[in-house]
C-alpha positions as CSV (number, residue, x, y, z in Angstrom):
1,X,-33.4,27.8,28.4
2,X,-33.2,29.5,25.0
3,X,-34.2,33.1,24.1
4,X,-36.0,33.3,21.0
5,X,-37.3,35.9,19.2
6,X,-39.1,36.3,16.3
7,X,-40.2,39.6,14.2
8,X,-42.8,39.5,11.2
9,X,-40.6,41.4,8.4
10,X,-43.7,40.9,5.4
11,X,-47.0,39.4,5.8
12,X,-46.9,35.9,6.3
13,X,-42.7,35.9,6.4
14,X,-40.7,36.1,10.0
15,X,-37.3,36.4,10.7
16,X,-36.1,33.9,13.7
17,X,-33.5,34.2,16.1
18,X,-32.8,31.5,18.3
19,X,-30.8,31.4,21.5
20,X,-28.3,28.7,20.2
21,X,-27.1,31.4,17.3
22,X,-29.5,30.5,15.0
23,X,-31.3,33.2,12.8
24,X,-33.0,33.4,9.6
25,X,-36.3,33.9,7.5
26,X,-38.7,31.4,7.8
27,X,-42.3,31.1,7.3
28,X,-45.6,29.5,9.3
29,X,-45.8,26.0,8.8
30,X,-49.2,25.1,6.8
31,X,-48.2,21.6,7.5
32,X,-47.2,21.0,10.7
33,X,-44.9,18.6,11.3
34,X,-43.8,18.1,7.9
35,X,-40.5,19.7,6.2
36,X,-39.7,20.0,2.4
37,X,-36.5,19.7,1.8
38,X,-34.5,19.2,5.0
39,X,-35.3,22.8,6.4
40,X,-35.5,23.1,10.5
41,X,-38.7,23.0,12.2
42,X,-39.0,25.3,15.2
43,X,-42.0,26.2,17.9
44,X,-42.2,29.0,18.9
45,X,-45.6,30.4,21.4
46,X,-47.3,27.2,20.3
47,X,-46.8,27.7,16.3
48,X,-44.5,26.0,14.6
49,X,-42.3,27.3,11.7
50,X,-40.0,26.2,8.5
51,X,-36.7,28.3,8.6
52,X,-36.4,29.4,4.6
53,X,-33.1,29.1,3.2
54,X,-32.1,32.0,0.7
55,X,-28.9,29.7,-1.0
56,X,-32.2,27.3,-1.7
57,X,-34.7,30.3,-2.7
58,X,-34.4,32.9,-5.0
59,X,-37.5,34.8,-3.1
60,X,-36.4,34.4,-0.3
61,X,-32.7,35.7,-1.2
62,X,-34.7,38.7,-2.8
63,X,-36.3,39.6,0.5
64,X,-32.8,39.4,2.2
65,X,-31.3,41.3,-0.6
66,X,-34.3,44.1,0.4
67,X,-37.2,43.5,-2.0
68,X,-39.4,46.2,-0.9
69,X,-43.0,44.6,-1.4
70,X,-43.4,41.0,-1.6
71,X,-46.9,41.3,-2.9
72,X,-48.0,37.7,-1.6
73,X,-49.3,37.9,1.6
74,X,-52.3,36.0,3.3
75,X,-54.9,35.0,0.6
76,X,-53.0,35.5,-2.5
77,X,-53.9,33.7,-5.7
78,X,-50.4,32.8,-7.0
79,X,-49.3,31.4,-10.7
80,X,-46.3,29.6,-10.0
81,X,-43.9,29.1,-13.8
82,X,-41.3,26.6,-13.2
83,X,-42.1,25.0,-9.8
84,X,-39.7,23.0,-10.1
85,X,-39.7,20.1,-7.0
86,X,-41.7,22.8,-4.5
87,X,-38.9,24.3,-2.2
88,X,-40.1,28.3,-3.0
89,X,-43.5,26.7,-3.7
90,X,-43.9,25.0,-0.4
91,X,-43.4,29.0,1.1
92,X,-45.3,30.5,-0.7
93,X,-48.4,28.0,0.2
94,X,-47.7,29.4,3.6
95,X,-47.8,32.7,2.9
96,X,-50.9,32.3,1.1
97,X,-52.1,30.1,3.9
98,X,-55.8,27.9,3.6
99,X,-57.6,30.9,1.9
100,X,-55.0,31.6,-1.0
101,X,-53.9,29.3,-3.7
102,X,-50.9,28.5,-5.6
103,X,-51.1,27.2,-9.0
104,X,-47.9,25.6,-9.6
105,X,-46.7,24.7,-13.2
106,X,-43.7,22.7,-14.1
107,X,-43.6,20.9,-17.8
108,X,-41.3,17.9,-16.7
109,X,-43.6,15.0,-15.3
110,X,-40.3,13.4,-13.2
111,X,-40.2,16.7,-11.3
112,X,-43.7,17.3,-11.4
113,X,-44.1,13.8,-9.5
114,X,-41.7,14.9,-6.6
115,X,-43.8,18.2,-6.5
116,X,-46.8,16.4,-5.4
117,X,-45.3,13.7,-3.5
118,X,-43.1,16.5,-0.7
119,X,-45.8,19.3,-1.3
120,X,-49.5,19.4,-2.5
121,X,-49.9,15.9,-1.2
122,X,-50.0,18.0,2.0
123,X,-50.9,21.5,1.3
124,X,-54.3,21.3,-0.4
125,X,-53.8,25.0,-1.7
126,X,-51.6,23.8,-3.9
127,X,-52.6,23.0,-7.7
128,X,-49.6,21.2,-9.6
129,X,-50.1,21.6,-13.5
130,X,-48.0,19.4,-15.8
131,X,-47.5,21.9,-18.6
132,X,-45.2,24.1,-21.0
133,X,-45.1,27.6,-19.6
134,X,-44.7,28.4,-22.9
135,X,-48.2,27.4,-23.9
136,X,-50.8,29.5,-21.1
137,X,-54.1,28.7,-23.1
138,X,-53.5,24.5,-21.8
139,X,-54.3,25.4,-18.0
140,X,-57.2,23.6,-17.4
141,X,-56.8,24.2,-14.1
142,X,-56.7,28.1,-13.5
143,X,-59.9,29.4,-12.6
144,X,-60.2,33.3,-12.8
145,X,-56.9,35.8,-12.6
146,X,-54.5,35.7,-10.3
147,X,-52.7,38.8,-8.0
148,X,-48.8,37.7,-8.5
149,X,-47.0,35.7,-11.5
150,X,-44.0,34.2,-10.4
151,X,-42.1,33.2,-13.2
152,X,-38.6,31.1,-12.5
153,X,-37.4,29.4,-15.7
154,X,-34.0,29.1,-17.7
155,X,-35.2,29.7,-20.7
156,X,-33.6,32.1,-23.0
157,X,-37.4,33.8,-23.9
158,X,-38.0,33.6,-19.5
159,X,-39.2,37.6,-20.1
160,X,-41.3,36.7,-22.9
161,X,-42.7,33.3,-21.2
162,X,-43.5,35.9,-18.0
163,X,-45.7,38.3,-20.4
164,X,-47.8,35.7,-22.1
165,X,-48.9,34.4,-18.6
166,X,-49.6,37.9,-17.4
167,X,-52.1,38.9,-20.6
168,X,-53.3,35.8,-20.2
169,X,-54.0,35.9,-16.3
170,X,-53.0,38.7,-14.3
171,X,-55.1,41.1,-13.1
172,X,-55.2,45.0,-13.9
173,X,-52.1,46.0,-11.3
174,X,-51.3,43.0,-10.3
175,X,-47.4,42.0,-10.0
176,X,-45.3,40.3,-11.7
177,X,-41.6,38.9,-9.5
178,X,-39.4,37.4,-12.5
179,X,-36.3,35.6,-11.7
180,X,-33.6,36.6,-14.5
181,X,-31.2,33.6,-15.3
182,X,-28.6,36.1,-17.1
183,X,-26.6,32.9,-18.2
184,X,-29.6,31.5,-19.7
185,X,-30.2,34.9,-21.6
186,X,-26.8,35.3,-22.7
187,X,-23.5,33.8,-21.6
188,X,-21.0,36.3,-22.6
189,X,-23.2,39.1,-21.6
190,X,-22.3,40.9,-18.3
191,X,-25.0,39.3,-16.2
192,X,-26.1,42.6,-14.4
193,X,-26.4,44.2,-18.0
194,X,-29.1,41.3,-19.2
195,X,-31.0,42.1,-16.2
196,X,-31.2,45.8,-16.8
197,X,-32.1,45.1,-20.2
198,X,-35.0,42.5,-18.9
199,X,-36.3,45.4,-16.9
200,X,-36.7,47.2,-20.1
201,X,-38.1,44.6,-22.0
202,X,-40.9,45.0,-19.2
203,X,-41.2,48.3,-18.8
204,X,-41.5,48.5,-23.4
205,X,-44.9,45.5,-22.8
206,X,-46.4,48.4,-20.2
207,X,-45.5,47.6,-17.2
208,X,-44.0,49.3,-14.2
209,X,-40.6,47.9,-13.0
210,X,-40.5,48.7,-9.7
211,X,-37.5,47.1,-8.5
212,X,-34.5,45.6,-10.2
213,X,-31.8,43.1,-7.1
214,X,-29.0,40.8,-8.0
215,X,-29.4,37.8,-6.1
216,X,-25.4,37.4,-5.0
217,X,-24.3,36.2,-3.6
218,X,-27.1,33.8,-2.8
219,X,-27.6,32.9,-6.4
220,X,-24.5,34.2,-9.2
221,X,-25.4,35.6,-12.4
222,X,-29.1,35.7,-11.3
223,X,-31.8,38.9,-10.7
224,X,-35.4,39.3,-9.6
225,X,-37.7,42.0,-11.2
226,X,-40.9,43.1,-9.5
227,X,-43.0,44.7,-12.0
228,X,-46.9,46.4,-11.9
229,X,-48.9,45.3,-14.5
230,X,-51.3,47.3,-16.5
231,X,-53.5,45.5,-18.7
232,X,-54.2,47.3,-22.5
233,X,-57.0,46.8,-25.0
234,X,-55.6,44.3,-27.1
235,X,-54.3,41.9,-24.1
């Protein structure tokens, strides 16, 4: 027989440790009996759960490499930028569980098509929207503001991409989590330099960095910023 145990590290996020060696984050599965992208399945007291794999994940590499406050948690409205096929999406929906939503935007229609095919065609708190992060104004489909922007986009304007959507729908001291692609910023640049100077970009629009990680060695080259946001009069 197996020993298992489990231990609740952030709301909505576990970290598993089963008898055969195995260990890692993982989340509740929303959808039970259905994986995203290959992840393990595991029951444990009757509740079944997705092990969440950080060289997959940029959140969840950030919570390994010790982001302090996740900020989504059960009931969370999420804005999703650059959702890509769903793998971070598909956790986040769990975190959030049945009372939060995730609105989930990716610009290329091909990738779009698998996000709703492996994820909102079974998570009904998730909202895919086929549109240019670049352009906030075209969501038709985001009702009122949001509590976290998660913004994950190579772009070399990704900071500037991330503001936009905040004026346009975060709420007063809400949070921001941006993914820095350092590469995508500047390729001859140290990448731990670009991020630093991401962070200051932020904190120069108003808002409070509260945390600057490098994501190695899940993810080379790449950071995560978790910023407050304050909105001003002329946002």
């Amino acid at each position: 027989m197996r020993e298992e145990s489990i231990e609740e590290i952030a709301e909505g996020v576990f970290r598993i440790s089963l008898g055969d060696g195995k260990t890692g984050l993982a989340t509740l599965n929303l959808a039970a009996g259905v994986d995203v992208y290959g992840e393990p399945l595991v029951e444990i007291n009757g509740r079944e759960y997705r092990f969440w794999d950080p060289h997959r994940s940029k959140l969840a590499a950030a919570l390994l490499k010790g982001l302090g406050s996740l900020k989504i948690s059960p009931g969370s409205r999420v804005l999703y930028l650059g959702a890509s096929t769903g793998t971070t999406v598909s956790h986040v929906s769990d975190i959030v569980g049945p009372n939060g939503i995730v609105f989930a935007v990716e610009v290329s229609p091909r990738v779009a098509r698998e996000l709703m095919e492996r994820v909102a065609r079974f998570r009904r708190n998730v909202i895919p929207i086929i549109e240019d992060a670049r352009r906030p104004d075209s969501y038709n489909s985001v009702f009122g503001l949001v509590d976290v922007v998660y913004c994950d986009i190579a772009q070399p304007d990704q900071s500037l991409i991330a503001i936009q959507n905040c004026r346009r729908y975060l709420k007063d001291g809400g949070t921001l989590l941006l993914v820095v692609k350092a590469r995508s910023i500047d390729v001859l640049k140290d990448p731990k330099r670009v991020v630093r100077e991401e962070a200051g970009r932020l904190q120069s629009e108003g808002f409070t960095v509260e945390q600057v990680l490098f994501l190695d060695p899940f993810d080379k080259d790449h950071g995560m910023i978790a910023a407050r946001y304050k909105k001003i009069l002329n946002d």
